[in-house]
C-alpha positions in Angstrom: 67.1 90.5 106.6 71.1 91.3 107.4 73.1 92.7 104.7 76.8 92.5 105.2 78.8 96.1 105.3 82.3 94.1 105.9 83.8 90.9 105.1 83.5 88.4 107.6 86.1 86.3 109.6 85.8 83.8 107.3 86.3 85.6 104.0 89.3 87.8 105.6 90.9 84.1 107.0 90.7 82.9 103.4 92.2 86.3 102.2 94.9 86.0 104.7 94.8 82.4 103.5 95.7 83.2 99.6 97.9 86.1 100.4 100.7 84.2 102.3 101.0 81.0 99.8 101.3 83.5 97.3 104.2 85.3 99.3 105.7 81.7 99.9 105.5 81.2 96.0 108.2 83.7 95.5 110.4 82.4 98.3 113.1 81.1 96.1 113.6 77.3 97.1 117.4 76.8 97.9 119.6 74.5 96.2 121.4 72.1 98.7 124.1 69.7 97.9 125.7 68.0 100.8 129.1 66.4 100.5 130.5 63.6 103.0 133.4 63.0 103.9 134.7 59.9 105.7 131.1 58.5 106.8 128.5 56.8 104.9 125.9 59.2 103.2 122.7 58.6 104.9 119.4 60.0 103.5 118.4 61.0 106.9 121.7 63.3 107.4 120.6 64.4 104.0 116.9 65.1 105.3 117.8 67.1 108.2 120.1 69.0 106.6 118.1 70.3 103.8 114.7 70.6 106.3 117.0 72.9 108.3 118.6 75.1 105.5 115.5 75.9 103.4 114.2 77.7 106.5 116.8 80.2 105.7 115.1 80.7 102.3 112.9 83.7 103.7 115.8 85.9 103.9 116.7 85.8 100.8 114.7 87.0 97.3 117.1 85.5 95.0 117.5 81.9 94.5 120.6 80.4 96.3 123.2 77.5 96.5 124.1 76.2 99.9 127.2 73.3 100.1 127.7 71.6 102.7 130.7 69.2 103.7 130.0 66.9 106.7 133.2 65.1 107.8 134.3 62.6 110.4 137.4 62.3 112.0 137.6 59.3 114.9 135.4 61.2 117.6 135.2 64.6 115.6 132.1 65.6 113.6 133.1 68.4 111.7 130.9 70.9 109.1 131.3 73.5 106.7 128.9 75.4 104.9 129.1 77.7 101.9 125.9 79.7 100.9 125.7 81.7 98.0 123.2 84.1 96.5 123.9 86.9 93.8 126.6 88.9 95.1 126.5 87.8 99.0 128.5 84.9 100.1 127.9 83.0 104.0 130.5 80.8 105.4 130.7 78.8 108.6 132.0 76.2 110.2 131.6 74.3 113.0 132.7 70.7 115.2 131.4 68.8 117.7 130.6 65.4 118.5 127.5 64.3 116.6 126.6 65.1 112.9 122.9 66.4 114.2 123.9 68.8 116.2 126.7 69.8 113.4 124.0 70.7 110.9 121.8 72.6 113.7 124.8 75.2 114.9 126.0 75.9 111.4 122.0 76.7 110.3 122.0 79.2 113.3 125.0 80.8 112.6 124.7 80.8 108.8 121.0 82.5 110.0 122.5 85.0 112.1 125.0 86.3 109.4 121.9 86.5 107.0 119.9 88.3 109.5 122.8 90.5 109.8 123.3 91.2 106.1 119.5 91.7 106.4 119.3 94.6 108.3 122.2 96.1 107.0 120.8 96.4 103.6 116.9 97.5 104.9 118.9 100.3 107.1 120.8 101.6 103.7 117.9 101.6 101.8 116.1 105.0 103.7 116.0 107.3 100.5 117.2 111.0 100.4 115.5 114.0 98.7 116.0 114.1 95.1 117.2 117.6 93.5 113.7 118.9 92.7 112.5 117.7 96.2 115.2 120.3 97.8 114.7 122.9 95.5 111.4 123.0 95.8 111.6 123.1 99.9 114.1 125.8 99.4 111.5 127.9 97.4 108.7 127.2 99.8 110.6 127.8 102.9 111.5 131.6 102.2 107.8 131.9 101.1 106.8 131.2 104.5 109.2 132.9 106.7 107.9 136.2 104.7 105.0 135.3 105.8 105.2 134.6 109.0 107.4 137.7 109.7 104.9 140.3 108.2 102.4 141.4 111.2 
């Protein structure tokens, strides 16, 4: 008879399982509120809009507003997005000629700003030495050079 040592695939799967719904749990879920302007509102507009913004979600931990204001003008589609979240603020617009492709350019670029914002933050967040940290390298430091200098 076969003990098991490890965990098998299957119990390390359902882990894996368990352990991403719960990090999707704290993705906060974006509020969305699109505004029209000069064209009917549609609820598949609407759909596609929100589908393509709550991606965006997973760079954020606090919750966040996004507006958006899709408007027509004769053979102009034009968009503008606001997203908000705490302190941080993302703006964009964009035009072309079809209201699809409106809301897919202003998700990219509102996603490259946050990716930006993203790694700017993660790059400011490498920690110094605290006071005690340095004086205590400072008092080991000279210990060892004695040390090292005695034959």
């Amino acid at each position: 008879m076969r003990t098991k040592a490890a965990p098998g695939k299957r119990s390390r799967a359902n882990t894996r399982r368990t352990r991403r719904s719960s990090l999707k749990a704290r993705i906060p879920s974006p509020e969305i509120i699109v505004t029209f302007r000069h064209v009917e509102a549609t609820e598949a507009i609407r759909a596609y809009a929100v589908r393509k913004f709550s991606h965006l979600a997973r760079f954020l931990k606090r919750p966040w507003l996004v507006h958006l204001i899709l408007t027509v003008d004769k053979y102009r589609h034009l968009g503008e997005v606001t997203a908000k979240s705490g302190h941080l603020a993302v703006t964009a617009q964009e035009e072309t000629k079809d209201l699809y492709s409106v809301i897919d350019l202003l998700a990219d670029k509102v996603e490259r700003q946050l990716k930006s914002h993203h790694g700017k933050t993660t790059t400011k967040k490498l920690r110094t030495a605290s006071t005690g940290e340095l004086m205590s390298n400072d008092q080991i430091a000279p210990n060892l050079s004695r040390s090292t200098s005695k034959p």
